[in-house]
Backbone as JSON Lines, residues from 0, in Angstrom:
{"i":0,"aa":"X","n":[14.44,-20.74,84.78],"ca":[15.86,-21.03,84.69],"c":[16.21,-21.53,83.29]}
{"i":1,"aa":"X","n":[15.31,-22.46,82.67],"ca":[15.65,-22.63,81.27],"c":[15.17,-21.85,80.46]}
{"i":2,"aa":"X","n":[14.7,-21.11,80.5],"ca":[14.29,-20.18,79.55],"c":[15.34,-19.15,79.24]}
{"i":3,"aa":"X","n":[16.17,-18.75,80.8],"ca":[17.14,-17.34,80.35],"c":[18.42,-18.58,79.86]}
{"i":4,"aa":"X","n":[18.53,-19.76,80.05],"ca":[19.66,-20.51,79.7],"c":[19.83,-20.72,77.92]}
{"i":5,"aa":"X","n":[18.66,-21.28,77.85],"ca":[17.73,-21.05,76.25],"c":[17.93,-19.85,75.28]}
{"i":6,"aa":"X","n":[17.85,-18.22,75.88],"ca":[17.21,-17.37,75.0],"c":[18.94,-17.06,74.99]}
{"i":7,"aa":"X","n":[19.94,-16.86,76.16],"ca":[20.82,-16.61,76.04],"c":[22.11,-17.73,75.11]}
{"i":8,"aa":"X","n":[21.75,-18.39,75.03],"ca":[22.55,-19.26,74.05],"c":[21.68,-18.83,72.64]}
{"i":9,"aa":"X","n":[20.81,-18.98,72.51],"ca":[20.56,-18.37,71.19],"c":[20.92,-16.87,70.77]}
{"i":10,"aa":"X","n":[20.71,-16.35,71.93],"ca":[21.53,-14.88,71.71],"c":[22.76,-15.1,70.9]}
{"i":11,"aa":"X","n":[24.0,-15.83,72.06],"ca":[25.21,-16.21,71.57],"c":[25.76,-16.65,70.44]}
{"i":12,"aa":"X","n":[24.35,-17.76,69.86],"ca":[24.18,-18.11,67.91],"c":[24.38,-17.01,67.24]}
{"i":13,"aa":"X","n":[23.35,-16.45,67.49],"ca":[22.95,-15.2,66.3],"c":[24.35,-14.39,66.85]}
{"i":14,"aa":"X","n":[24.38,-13.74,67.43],"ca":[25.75,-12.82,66.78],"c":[27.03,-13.62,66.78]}
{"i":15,"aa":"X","n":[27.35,-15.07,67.05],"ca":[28.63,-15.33,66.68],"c":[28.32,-15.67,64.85]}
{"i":16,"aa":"X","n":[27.82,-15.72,64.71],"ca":[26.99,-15.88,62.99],"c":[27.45,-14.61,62.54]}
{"i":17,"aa":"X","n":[26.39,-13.31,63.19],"ca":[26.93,-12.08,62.43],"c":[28.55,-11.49,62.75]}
{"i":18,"aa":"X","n":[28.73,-11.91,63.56],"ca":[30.3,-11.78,63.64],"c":[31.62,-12.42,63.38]}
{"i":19,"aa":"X","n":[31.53,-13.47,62.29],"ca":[32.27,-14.06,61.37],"c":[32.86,-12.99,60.77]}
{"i":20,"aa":"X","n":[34.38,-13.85,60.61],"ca":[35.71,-12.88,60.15],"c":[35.43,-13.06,58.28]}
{"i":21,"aa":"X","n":[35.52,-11.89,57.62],"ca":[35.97,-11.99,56.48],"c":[36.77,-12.63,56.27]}
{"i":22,"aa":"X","n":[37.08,-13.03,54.67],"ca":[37.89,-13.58,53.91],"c":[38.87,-12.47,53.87]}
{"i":23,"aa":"X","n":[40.76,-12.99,54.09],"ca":[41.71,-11.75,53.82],"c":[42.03,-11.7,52.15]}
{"i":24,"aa":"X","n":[42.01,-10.28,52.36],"ca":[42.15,-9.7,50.86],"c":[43.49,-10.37,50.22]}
{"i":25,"aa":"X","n":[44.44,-10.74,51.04],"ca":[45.88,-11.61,50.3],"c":[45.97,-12.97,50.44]}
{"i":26,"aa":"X","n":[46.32,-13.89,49.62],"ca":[46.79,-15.36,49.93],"c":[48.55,-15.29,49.73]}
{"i":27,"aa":"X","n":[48.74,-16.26,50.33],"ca":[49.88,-17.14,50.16],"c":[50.05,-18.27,49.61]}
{"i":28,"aa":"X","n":[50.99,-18.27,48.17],"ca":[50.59,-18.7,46.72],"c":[51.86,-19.23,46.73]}
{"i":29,"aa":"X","n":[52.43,-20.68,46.73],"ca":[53.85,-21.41,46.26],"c":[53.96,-20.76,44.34]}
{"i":30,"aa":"X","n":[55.15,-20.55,44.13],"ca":[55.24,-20.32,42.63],"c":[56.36,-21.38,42.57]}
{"i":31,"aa":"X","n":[55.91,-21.92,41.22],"ca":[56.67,-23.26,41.14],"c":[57.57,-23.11,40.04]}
{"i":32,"aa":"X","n":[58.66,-23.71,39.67],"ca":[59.55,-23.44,38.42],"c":[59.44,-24.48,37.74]}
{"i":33,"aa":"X","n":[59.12,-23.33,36.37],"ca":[58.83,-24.24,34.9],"c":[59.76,-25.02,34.47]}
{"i":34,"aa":"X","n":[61.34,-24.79,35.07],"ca":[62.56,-25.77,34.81],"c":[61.89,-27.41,35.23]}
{"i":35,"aa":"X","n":[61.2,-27.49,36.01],"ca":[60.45,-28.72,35.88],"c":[61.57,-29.58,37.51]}
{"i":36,"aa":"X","n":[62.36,-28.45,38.03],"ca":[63.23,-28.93,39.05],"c":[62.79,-29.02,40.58]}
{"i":37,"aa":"X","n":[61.47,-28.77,40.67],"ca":[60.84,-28.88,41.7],"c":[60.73,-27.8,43.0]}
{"i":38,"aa":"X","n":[61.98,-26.74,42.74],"ca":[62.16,-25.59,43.72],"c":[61.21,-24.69,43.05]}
{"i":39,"aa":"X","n":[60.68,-24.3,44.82],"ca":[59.6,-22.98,44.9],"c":[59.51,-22.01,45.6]}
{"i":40,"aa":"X","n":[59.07,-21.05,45.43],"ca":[59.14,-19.98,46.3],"c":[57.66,-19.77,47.19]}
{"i":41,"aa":"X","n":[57.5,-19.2,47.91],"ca":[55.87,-18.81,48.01],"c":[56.36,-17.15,48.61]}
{"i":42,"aa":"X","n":[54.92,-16.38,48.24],"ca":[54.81,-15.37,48.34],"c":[53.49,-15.0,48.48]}
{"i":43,"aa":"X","n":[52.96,-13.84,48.36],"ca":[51.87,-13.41,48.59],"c":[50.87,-12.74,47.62]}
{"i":44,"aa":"X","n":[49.78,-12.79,47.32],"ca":[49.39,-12.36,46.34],"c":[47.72,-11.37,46.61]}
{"i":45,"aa":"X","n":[47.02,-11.04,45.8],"ca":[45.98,-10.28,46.18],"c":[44.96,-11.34,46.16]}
{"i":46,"aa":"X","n":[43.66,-11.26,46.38],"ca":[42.83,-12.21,46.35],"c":[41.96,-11.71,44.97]}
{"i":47,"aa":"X","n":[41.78,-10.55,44.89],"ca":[41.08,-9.89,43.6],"c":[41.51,-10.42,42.42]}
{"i":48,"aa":"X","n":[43.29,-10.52,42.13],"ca":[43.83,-10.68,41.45],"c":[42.96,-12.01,40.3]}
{"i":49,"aa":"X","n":[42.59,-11.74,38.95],"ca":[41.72,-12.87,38.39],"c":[42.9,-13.8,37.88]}
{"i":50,"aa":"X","n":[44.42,-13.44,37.27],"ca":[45.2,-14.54,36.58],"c":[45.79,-15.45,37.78]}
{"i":51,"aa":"X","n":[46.23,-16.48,37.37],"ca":[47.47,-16.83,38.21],"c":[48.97,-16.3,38.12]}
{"i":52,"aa":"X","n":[49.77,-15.9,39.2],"ca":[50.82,-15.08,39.39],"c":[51.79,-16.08,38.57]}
{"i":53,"aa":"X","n":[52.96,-15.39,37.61],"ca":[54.02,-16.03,36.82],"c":[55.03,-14.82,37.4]}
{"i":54,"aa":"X","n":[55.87,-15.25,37.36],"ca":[56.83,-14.1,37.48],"c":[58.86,-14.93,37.47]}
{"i":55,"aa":"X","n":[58.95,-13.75,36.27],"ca":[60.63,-14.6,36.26],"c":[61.71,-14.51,37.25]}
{"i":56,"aa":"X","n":[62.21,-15.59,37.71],"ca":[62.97,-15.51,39.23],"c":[64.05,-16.46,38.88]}
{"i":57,"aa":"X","n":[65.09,-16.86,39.85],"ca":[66.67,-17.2,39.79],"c":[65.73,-19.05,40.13]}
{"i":58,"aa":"X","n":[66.09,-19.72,39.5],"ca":[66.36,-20.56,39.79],"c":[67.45,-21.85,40.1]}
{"i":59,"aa":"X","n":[68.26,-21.78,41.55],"ca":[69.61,-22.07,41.95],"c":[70.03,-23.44,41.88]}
{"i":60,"aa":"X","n":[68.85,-24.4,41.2],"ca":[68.96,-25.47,40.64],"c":[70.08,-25.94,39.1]}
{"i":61,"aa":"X","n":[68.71,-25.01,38.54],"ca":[69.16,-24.82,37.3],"c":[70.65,-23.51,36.83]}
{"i":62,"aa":"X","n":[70.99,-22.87,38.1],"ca":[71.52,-21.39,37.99],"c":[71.23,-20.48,36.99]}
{"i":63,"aa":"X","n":[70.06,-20.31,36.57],"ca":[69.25,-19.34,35.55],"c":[67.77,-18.75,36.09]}
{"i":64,"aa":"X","n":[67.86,-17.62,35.58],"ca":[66.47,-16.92,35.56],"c":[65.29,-18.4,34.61]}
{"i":65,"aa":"X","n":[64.22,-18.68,35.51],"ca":[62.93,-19.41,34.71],"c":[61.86,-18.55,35.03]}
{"i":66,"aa":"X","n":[60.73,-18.82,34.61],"ca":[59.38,-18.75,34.39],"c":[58.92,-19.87,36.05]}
{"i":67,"aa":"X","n":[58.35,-18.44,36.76],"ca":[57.55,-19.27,38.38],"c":[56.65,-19.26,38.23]}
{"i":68,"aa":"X","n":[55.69,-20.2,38.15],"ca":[53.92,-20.22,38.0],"c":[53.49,-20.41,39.15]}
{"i":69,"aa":"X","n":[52.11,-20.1,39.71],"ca":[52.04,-20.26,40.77],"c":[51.17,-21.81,40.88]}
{"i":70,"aa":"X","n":[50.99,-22.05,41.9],"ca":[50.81,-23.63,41.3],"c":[49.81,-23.93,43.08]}
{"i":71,"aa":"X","n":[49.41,-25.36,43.67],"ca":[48.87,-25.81,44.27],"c":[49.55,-25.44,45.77]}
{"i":72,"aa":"X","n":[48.87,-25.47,46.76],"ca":[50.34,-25.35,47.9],"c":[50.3,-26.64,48.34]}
């Protein structure tokens, strides 16, 4: 009785081990504005991607296009 209780829980180890989910190929990245006004956006980005995402967007603080860096979430 302990033996099939035993071999079958170790069964259960080993492939919940080999059957771990990958890492997803996209994150979800806050981009922060360089106006220094504290509004952010978040969006999505690739995981491959090597820079950090900048991209110029409305900022309704300031009512001007700034510079969004992507920053900590």
């Amino acid at each position: 009785m302990f033996f099939s209780f035993f071999s079958f829980s170790l069964l259960y180890y080993f492939i919940s081990k080999m059957a771990a989910k990958a890492k997803a190929r996209t994150l979800i990245v806050r981009l922060v504005s360089s106006a220094g006004t504290g509004f952010f956006y978040t969006t999505t980005r690739r995981r491959a991607l090597g820079t950090k995402l900048q991209l110029m967007k409305h900022d309704p603080i300031v009512n001007q296009h700034v510079l969004f860096v992507e920053g900590k979430k």
